[in-house]
Backbone as a ProteinNet text record, in pm:
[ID]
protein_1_A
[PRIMARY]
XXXXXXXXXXXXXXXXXXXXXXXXXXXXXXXXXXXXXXXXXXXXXXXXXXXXXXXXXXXXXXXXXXXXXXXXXXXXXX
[TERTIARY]
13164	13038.3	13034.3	12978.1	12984.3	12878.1	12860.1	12763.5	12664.7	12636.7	12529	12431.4	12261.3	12186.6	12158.3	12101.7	12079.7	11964.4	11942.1	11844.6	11689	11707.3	11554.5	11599.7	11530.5	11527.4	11395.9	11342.1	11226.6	11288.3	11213.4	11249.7	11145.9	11093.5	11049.1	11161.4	11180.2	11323	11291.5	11158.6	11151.1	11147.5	11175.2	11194.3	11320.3	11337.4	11493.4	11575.8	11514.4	11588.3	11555.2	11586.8	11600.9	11766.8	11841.5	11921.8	11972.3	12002.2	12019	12119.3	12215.8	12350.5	12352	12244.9	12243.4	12107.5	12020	11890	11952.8	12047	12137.4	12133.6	12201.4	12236.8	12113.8	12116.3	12006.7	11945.4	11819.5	11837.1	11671.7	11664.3	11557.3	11498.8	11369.1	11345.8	11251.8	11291.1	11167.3	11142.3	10951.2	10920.1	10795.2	10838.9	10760	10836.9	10917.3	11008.4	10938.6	10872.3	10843.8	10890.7	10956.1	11021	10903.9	10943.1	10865.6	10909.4	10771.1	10853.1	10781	10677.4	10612.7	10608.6	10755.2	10782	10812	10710.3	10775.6	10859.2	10889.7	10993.8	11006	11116.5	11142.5	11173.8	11183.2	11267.7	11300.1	11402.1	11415.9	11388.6	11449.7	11459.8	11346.8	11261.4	11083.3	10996.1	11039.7	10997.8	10884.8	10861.4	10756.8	10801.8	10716	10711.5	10612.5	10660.2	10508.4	10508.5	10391.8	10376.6	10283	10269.6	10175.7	10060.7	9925.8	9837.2	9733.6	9747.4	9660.3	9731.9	9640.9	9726.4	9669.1	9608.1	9563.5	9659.1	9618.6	9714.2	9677.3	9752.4	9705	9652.4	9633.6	9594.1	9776.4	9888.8	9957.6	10040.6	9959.4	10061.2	10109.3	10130.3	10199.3	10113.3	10183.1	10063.7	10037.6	9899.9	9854.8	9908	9959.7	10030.4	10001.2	10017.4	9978.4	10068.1	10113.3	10205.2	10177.2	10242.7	10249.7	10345.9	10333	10462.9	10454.1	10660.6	10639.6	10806	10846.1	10988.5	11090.2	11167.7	11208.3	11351.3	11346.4	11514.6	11533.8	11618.5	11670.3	11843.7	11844.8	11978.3	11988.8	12139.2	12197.2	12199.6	12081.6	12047.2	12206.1	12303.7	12364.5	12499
-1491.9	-1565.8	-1657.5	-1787.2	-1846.8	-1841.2	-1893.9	-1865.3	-1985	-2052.7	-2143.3	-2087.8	-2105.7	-2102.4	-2187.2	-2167	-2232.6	-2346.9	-2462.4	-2580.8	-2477.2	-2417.7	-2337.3	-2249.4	-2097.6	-1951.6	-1894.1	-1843.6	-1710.7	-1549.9	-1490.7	-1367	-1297.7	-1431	-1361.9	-1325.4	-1267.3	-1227.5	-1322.8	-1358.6	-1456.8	-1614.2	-1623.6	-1796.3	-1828.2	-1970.9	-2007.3	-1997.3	-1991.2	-1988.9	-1856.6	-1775.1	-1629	-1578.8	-1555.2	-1550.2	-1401.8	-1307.7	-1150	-1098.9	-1216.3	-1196.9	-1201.3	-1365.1	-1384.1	-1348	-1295.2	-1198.9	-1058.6	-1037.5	-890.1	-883.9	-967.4	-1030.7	-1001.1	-998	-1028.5	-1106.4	-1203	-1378.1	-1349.2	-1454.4	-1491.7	-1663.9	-1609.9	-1771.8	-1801.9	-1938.7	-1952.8	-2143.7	-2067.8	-2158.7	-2271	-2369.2	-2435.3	-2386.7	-2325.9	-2272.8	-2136.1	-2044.2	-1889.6	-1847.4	-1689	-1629.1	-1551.8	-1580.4	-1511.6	-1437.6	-1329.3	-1208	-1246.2	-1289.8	-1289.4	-1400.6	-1443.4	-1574.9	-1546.2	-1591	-1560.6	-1651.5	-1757.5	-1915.8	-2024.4	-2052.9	-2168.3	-2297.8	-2434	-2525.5	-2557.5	-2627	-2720.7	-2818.3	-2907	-3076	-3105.5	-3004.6	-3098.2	-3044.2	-2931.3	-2910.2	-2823.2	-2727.4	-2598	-2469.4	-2386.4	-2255.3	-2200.9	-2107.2	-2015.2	-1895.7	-1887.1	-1753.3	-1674.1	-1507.1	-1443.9	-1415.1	-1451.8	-1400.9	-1332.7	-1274.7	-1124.5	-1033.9	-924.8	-819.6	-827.5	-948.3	-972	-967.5	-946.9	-956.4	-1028.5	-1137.8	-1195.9	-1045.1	-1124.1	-1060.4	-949.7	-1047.9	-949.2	-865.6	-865	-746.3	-821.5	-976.9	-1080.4	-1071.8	-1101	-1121.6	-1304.3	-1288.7	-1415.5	-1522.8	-1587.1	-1717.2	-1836.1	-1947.9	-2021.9	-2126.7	-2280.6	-2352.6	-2437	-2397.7	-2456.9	-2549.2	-2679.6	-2777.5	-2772.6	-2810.2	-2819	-2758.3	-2750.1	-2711.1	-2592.2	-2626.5	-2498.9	-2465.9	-2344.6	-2291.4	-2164.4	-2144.3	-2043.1	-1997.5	-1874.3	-1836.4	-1692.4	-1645.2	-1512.2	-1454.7	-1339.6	-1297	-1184.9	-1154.1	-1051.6	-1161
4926.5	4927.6	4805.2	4800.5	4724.5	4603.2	4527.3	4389.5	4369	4485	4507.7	4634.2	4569.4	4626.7	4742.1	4826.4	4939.3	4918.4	4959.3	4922.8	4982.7	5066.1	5112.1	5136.2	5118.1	5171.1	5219.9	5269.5	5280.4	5304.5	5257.5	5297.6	5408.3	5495.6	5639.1	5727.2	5754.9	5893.5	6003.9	6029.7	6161.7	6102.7	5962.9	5951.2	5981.5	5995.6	6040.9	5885	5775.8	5645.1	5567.2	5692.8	5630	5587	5507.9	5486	5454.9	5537.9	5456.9	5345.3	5382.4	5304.3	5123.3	5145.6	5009.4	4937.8	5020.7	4995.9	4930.5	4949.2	4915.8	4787.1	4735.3	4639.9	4508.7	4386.2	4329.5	4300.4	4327.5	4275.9	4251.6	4109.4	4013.2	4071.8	4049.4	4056.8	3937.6	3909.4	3747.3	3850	3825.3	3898.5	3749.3	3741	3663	3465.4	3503.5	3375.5	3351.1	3451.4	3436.2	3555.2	3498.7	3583.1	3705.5	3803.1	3916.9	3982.6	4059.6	4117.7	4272.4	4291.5	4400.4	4510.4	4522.4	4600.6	4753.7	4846.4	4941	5026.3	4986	5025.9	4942.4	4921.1	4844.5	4864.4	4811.3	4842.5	4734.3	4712.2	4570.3	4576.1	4686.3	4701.2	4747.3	4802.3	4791.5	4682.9	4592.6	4505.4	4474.9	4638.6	4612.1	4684.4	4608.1	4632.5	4715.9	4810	4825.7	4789.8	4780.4	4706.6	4759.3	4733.7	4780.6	4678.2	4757.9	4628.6	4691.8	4570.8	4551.3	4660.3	4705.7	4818.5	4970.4	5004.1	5101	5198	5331.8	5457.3	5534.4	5617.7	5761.8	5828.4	5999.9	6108.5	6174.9	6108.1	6131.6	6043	5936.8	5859.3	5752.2	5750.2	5615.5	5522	5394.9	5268.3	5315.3	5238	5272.3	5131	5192.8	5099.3	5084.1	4943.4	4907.6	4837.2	4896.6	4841.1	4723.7	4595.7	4523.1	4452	4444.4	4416	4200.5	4242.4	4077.9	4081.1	3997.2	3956.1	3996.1	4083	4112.2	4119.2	4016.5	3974.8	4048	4134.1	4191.9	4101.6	4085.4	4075.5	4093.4	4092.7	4083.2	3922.9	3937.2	3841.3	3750.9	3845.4	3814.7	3827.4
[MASK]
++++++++++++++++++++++++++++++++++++++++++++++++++++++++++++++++++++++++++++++

């Protein structure tokens, strides 16, 4: 496997940029130059994150999420 991140990921299983292989993996994201734990999809090349806030749930079970644009570093923490 290679040691580059993918341009977009989520860790929903039903998005098309769910990736399990390199989800395995350990990977950090520092979004705006702080490290984050609560990302639930990324892009780089348009430049936002979503994220989950607070512990709310949709109607099916997802945390409820919120896109925020601004800087985004993905890497392999290990």
């Amino acid at each position: 496997m290679s040691d580059e991140l993918p341009d977009r990921l989520s860790v929903d299983p039903n998005s098309p940029f769910y990736d399990e292989k390199v989800l395995s993996r350990d990977i950090g994201i520092r979004f705006k130059g702080v490290e984050k734990t609560n990302i639930e999809e990324y892009c780089v090349s348009e430049g936002w994150v979503r994220m989950a806030v607070g512990s709310a749930k949709d109607r099916h079970g997802n945390p409820v999420t919120m896109k925020f644009s601004g800087t985004v570093e993905p890497y392999f923490k290990s």
